[in-house]
N, C-alpha and C positions, 0 to 999 in steps of 0.2 A: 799699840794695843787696842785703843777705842775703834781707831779706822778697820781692824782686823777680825774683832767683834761686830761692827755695824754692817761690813761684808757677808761674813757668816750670817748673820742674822736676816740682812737683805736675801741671800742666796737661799733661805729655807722658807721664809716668808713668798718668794717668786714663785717657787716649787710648789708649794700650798695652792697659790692664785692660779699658777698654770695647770695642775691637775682639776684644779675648780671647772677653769674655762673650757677643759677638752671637753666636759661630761654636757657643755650646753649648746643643746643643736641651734643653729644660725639663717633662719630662713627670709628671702629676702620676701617683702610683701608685692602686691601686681597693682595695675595702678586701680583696681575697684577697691581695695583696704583706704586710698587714699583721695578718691577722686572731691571728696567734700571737706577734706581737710582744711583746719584754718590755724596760721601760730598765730599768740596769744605773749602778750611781753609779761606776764608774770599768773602764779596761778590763783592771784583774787580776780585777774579778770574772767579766767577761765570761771568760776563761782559768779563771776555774771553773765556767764553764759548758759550755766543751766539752770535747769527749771525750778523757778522760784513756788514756797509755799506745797512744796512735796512732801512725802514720804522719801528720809532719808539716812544713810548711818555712814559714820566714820570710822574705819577700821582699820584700827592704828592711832589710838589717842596722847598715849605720853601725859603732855601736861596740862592737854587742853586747848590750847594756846591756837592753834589752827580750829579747831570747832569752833573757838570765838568770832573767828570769821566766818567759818562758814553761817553761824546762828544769824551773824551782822548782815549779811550780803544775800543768805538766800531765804533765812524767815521761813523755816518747816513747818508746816502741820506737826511733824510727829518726828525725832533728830534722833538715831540711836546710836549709843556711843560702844563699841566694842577692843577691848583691848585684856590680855592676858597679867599685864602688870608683875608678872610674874620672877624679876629677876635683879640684881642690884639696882641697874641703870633703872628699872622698870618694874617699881616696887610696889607694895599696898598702900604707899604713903601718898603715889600720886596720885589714887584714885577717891582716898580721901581728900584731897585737893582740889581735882575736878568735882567730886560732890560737891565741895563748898563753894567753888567756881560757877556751877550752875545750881544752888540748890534754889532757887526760886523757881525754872523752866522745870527743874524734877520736882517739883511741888502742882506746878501746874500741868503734867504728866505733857510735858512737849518733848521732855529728853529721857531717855531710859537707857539705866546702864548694864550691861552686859560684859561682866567679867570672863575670863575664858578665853582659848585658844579659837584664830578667826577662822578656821575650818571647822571645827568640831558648833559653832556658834552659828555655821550657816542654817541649821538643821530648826534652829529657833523662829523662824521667818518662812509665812508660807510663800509660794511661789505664786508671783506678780505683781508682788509687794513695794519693792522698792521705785523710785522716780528715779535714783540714780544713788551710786556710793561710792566714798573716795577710800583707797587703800593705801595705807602707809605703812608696812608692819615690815619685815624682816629685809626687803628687798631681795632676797634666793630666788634664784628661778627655780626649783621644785616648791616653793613655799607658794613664790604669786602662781605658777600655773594651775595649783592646788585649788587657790584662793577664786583665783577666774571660774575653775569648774564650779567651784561649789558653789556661785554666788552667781550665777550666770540664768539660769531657773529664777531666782529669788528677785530677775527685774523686770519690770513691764514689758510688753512688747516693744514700746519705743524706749523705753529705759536706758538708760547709759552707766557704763562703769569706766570712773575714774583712779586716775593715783598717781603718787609719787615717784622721786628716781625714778623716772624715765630715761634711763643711761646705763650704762655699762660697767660703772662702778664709782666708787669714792676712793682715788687714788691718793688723796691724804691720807688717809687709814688705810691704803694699801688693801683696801676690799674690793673682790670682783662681787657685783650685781648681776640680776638675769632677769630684771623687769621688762626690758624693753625686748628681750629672746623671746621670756613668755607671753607676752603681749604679741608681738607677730605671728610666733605659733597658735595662739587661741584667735587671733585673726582669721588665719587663716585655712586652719582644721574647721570651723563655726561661723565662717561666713560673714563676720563683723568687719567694723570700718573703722579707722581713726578719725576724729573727728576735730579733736583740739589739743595742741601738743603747746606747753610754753617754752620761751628761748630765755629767762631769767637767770643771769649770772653768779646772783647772791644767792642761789637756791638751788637746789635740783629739779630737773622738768618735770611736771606734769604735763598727764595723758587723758583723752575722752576719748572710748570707744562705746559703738552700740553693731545693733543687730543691722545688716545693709537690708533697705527696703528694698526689697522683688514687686 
């Protein structure tokens, strides 16, 4: 009975994942996406790799716990923290936490929080604004390729945007991802380059892309 249920259940769940997958185009990159590429063995070194003492936001917060490092490693001028909080896993309770987690930096107006959906929040931030942002939020490829448009304006010329899962999915959870589809398509439609990808095991990769200098 269990094995015959866990079949059934595997066979609708596949279905699920494999009509996910057909809907996401698969473009491969040429080597100018990639020719300054460098891996990176986890992604606090990557946070020593970009620009210290920036304008910066993290989109995609949860419990915080990743802004502690980035605040440790890369020391902003100005850290905005953007996340919807909106749902069991990702409640109002955590963002009262992260308040009390940083209320001294939002005292001292270094962190600003913005509640909200991360597209609809781009619209907050003029355009040139940021040093670089790292994105953590849904992992969908229609959500990050969303996320890319809309936040793509909002960085410096030399600016770089970063993020998480950088992979294809989390097959413990049986989830397809599209971070790493939408990231080579906004590559490559916009003329961007990878610039730092990590190989860390205990984690999901992160990515650094920017604008390719002409």
């Amino acid at each position: 009975m269990k094995k015959a249920l866990y079949k059934f259940i595997h066979q609708k769940v596949s279905k699920v994942q494999s009509n996910i997958d057909a809907t996401i185009p698969k473009l491969n990159l040429e080597e100018k996406h990639i020719v300054n590429l460098k891996v990176l063995i986890n992604r606090e070194k990557l946070l020593e790799k970009l620009p210290k003492n920036g304008v910066i936001a993290e989109i995609g917060v949860n419990k915080g716990e990743f802004s502690q490092e980035i605040l440790r490693l890369s020391k902003p001028q100005k850290f905005h923290l953007v996340d919807a909080w909106d749902s069991v896993r990702y409640h109002d309770g955590l963002r009262n936490h992260v308040e009390s987690l940083f209320k001294s930096e939002i005292k001292a107006e270094i962190i600003e929080i913005h509640q909200g959906y991360s597209i609809e929040k781009a619209s907050n931030f003029k355009n040139g604004y940021f040093d670089w942002i790292y994105i953590d939020t849904d992992h969908s490829y229609q959500v990050t390729k969303s996320e890319l448009q809309a936040y793509k304006d909002k960085i410096k010329p030399d600016g770089i945007i970063s993020g998480h899962d950088y992979s294809q999915g989390n097959w413990g959870k049986i989830l397809r991802y599209g971070v790493m589809e939408a990231v080579h398509e906004f590559c490559i439609q916009e003329d961007w380059e990878l610039i730092y990808f990590t190989i860390e095991m205990s984690n999901n990769p992160s990515f650094a892309i920017r604008k390719i200098q002409n």
